[in-house]
C-alpha positions as CSV (number, residue, x, y, z in Angstrom):
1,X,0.0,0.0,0.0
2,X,1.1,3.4,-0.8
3,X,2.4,6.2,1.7
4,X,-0.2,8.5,1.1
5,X,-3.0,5.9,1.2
6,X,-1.8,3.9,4.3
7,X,-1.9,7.7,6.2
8,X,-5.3,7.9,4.5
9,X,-6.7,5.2,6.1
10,X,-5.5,6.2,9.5
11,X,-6.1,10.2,9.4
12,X,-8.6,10.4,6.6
13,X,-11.9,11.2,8.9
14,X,-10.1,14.0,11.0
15,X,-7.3,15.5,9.0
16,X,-8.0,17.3,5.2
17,X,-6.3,15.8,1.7
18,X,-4.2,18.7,1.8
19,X,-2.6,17.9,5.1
20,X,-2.9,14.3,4.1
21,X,-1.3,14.9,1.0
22,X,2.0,17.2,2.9
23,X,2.4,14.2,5.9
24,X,2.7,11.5,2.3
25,X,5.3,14.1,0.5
26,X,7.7,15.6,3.3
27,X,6.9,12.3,6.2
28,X,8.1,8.5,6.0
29,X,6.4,5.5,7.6
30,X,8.3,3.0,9.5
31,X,7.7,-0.2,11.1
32,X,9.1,-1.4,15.2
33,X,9.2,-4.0,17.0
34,X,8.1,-4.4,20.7
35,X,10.2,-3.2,23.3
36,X,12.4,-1.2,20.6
37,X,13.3,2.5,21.5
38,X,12.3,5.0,19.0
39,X,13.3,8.1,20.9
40,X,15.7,7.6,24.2
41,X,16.1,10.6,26.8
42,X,18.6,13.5,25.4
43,X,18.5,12.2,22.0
44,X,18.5,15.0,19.6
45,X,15.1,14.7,18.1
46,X,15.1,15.1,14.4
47,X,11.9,13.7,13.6
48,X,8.1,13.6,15.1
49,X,6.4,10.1,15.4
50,X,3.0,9.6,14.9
51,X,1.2,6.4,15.5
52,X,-0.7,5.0,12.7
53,X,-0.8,1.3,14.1
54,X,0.7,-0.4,17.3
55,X,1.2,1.4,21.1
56,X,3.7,3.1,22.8
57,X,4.8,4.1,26.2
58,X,6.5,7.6,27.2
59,X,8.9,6.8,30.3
60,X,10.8,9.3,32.2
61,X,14.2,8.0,33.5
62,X,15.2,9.6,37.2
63,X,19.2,10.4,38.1
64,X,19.1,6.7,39.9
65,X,18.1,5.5,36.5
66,X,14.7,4.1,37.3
67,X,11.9,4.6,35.1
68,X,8.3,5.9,35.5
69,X,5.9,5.6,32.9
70,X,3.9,9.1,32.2
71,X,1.3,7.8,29.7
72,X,0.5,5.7,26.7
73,X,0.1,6.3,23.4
74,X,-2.1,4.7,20.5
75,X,-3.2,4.6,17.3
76,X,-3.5,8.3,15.9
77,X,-1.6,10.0,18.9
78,X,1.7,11.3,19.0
79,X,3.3,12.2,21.3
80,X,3.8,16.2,23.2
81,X,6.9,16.1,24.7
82,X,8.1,16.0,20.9
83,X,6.1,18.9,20.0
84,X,7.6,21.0,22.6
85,X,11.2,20.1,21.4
86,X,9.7,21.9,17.8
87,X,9.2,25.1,20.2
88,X,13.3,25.0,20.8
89,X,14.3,22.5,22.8
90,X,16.9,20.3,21.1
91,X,16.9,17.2,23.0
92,X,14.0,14.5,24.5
93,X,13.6,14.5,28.3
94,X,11.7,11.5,27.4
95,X,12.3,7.7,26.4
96,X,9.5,6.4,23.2
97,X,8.9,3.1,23.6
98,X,7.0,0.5,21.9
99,X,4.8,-1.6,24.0
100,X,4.0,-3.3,20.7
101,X,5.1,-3.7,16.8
102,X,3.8,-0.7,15.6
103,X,3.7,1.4,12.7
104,X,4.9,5.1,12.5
105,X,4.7,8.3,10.6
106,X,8.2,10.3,11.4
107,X,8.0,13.7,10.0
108,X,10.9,16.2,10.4
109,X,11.1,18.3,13.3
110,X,12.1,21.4,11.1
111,X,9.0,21.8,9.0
112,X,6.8,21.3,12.1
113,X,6.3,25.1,12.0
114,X,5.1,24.9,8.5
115,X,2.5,22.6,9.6
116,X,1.5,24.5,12.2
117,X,0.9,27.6,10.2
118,X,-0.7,26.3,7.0
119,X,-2.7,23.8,8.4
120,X,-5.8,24.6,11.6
121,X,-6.4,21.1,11.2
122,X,-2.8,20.1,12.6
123,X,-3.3,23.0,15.0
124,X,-6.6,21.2,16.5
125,X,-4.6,18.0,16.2
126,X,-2.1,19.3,19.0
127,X,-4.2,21.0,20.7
128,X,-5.9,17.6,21.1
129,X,-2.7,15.6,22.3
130,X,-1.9,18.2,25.0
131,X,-5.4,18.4,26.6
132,X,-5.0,14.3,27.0
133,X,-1.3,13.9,27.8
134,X,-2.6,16.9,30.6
135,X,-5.4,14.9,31.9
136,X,-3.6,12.0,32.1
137,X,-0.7,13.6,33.8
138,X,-3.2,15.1,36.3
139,X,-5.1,11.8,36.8
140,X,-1.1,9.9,37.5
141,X,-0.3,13.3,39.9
142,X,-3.7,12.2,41.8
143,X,-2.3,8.2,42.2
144,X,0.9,9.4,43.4
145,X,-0.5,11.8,46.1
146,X,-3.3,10.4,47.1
147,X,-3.8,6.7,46.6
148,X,-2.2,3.8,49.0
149,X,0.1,1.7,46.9
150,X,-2.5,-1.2,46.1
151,X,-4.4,1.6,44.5
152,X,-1.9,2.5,42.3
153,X,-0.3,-0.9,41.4
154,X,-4.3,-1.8,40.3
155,X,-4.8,2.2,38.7
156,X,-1.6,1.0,36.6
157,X,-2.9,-2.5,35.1
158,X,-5.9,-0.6,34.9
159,X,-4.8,1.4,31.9
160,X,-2.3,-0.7,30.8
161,X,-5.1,-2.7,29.7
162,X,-7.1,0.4,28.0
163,X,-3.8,1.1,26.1
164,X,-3.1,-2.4,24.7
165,X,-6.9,-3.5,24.7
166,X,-6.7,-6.2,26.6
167,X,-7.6,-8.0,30.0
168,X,-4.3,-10.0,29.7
169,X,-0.8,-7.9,30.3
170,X,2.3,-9.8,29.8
171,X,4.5,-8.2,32.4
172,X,6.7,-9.0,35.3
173,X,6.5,-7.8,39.1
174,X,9.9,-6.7,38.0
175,X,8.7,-4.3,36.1
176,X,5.8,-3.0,37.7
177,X,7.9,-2.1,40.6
178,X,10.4,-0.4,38.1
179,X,7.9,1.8,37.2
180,X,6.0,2.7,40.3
181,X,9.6,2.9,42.0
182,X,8.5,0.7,44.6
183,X,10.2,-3.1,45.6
184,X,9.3,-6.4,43.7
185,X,8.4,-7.5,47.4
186,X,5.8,-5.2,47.7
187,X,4.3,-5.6,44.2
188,X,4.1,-9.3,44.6
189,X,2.4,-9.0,48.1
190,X,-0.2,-7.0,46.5
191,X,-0.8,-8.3,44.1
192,X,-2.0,-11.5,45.7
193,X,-4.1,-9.7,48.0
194,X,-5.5,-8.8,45.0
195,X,-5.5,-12.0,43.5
196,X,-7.4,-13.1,47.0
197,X,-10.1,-10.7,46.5
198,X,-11.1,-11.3,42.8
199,X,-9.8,-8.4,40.9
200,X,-7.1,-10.5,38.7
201,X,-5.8,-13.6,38.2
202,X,-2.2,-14.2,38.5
203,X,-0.4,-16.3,35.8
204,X,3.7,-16.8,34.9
205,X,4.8,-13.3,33.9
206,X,1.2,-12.6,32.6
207,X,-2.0,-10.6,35.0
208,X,-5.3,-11.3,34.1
209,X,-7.8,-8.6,35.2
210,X,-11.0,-9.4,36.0
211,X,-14.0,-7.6,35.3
């Protein structure tokens, strides 16, 4: 399938032909695997990715080097902490990461402005992405502060399983602790509470929520 028609089929109800037709001339598409990096932290970011297929995960990596995930990202969402790099920053303060294989739109960083001007519909478009990256970041603010560390462990599978649209996330304790920046202890102990009172099912690396 074509460029232009591929980003057709993803953007075609929400963006114009014209902008349809400038993403297909100036953009490429690229394919990923899971778990591969597309953007790491202080990369000099040269292009924007845009999901057309697959999901991501936007991580921020502390000075001890553990990671917290900020949000997810799916089809037709890209990602705002590349935008803001177009308003002069020159390097990401965030790791891109597919949770995964996916397929993405890159489109230079140096003719974002172009967009931007020429097109309302791209304006709308981030517009868009920032009012849900803000919601979200507000919603993981309120997790942090106020809710106990079972809340939060379940809050996290919770949209894990939105983002990947499914009740079954392959995933270690491991990792959930990386993220929460918590113990592997503690994870597993609450997780079989949990697990005790009906709200997932725990199998060998895998968490099955239960509804």
């Amino acid at each position: 399938m074509e460029k232009l028609q591929i980003i057709e089929q993803t953007f075609g109800s929400i963006f114009s032909d014209s902008l349809i037709s400038e993403l297909a001339k100036n953009g490429r598409i690229a394919s990923f695997e899971e778990g591969e990096s597309v953007i790491a932290r202080n990369d000099t970011v040269k292009e924007v990715p845009i999901i057309l297929s697959g999901t991501a995960k936007i991580v921020r990596t502390d000075e001890k080097g553990e990671e917290h995930i900020l949000f997810y990202l799916n089809e037709k969402e890209a990602c705002t902490a590349t935008f803001s790099i177009c308003a002069g920053s020159k390097q990401s303060e965030v790791d891109f990461v597919l949770e995964t294989d996916a397929k993405l739109l890159l489109y230079p960083v140096k003719l974002m402005d172009y967009l931007t001007k020429e097109f309302p519909g791209w304006r709308y478009y981030v517009c868009q992405n920032y009012n849900m990256r803000m919601k979200e970041f507000l919603q993981t603010m309120d997790t942090v502060v106020f809710m106990k560390m079972d809340e939060r462990i379940f809050s996290y599978l919770q949209k894990a399983s939105e983002a990947l649209q499914t009740d079954m996330i392959t995933i270690t304790h491991q990792e959930i602790a990386n993220d929460l920046s918590t113990s592997r202890v503690v994870v597993s102990r609450l997780l079989k509470q949990m697990e005790n009172e009906g709200k997932l099912v725990l199998h060998r690396n895998r968490i099955e929520l239960l509804k």
